[in-house]
N, C-alpha and C positions, 0 to 999 in steps of 0.2 A: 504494500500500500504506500502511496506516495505520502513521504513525511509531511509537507505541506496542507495534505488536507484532515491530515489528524487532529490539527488543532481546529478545523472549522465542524468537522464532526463532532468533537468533544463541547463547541460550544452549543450545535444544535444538540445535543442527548441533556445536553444540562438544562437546556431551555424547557427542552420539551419536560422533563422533569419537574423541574423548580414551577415553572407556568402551568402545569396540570395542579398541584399543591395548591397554587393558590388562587387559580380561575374557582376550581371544583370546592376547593376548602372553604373560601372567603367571600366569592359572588355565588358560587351557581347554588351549595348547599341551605345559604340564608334564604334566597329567594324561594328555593322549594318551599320551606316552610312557612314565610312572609304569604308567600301566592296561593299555595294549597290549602282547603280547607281540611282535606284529609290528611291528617301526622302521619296514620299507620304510612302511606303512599309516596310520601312526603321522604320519610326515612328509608323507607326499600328503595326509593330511588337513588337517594342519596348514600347508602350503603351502596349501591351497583358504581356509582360514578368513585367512591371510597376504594372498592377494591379494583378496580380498573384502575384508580393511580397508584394504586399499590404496584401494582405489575406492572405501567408503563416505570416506576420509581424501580422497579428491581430489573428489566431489561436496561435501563440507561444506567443507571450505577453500576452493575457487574461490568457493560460494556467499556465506563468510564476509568474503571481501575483495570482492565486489562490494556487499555489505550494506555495508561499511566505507567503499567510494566513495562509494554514496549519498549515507547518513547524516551520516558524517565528513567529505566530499570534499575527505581529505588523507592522508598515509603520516603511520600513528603506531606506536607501539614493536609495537603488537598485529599490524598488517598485516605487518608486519618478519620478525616469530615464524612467526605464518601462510604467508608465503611461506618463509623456510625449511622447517617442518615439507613443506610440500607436495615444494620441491624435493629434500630428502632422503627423501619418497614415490616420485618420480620417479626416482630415482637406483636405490632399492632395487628396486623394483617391475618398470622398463623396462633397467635397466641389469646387476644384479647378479644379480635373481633369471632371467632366460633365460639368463647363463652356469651357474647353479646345476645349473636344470631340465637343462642341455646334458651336464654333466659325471654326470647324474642317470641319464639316456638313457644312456651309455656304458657305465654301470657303474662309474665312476668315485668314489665316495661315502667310500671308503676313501683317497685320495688326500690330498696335504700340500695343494693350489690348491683342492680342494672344504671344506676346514678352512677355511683361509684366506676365501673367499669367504662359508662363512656365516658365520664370524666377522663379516664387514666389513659383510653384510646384519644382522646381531645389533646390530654397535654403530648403524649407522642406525638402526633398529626402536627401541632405547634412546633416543636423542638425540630421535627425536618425540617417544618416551611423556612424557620429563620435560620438552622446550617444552608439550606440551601441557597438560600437569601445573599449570606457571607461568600458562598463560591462566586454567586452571583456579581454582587457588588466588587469582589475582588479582581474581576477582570479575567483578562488573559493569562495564560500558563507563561511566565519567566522561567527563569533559573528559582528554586523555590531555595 
């Protein structure tokens, strides 16, 4: 692959990334619930557009840090970021959101552990958008 275009692929994977986080997290998820008169709808949708960035955030981050081994072939502060945001993808995505959906099946949605939970998928979802944010505003790949 041509060196040159690693860094324009690496700023579209990051774009696409960071800009799903925060179209779907901060405009599209509000307005479902602002617009819709049905919650239940409201949140399965917004749960669908949730795990859809889940997986556009783990197809560009994996792709981001193998782009970083190449290019770099070394751990710098970027690869660092990256693997956090993923692992706190991993966490919310595999770990947090199936007790969610579980307590979701029950009818359980009114409950203090279903607060609680998306509370703890919420601050996850936050802590990428602003790592991502920081890749963001950081710019271009230098010498790190």
């Amino acid at each position: 692959m041509n060196a040159n275009l690693i860094p324009s692929l690496e700023r579209i994977l990051l774009t696409l990334w960071v800009g799903s986080l925060w179209v779907v997290g901060f405009v599209v998820a509000p307005v479902l619930f602002a617009e819709l008169d049905d919650r239940v709808l409201a949140g399965s949708t917004a749960g669908s557009l949730f795990t859809l960035t889940s997986y556009i955030g783990l197809a560009c981050g994996c792709s981001l840090l193998v782009f970083n081994g190449v290019v770099r072939r070394r751990i710098n502060w970027r690869a660092v970021v990256i693997t956090g945001m993923l692992l706190l993808v991993v966490i919310g995505q595999f770990v947090i959101a199936p007790m969610v959906a579980d307590l979701r099946v029950q009818g359980l949605t009114d409950t203090p552990r279903f607060g609680q939970l998306h509370g703890v998928a919420s601050v996850l979802f936050l802590m990428t958008s602003l790592l991502g944010l920081v890749l963001v505003a950081a710019g271009q790949y230098r010498e790190d």
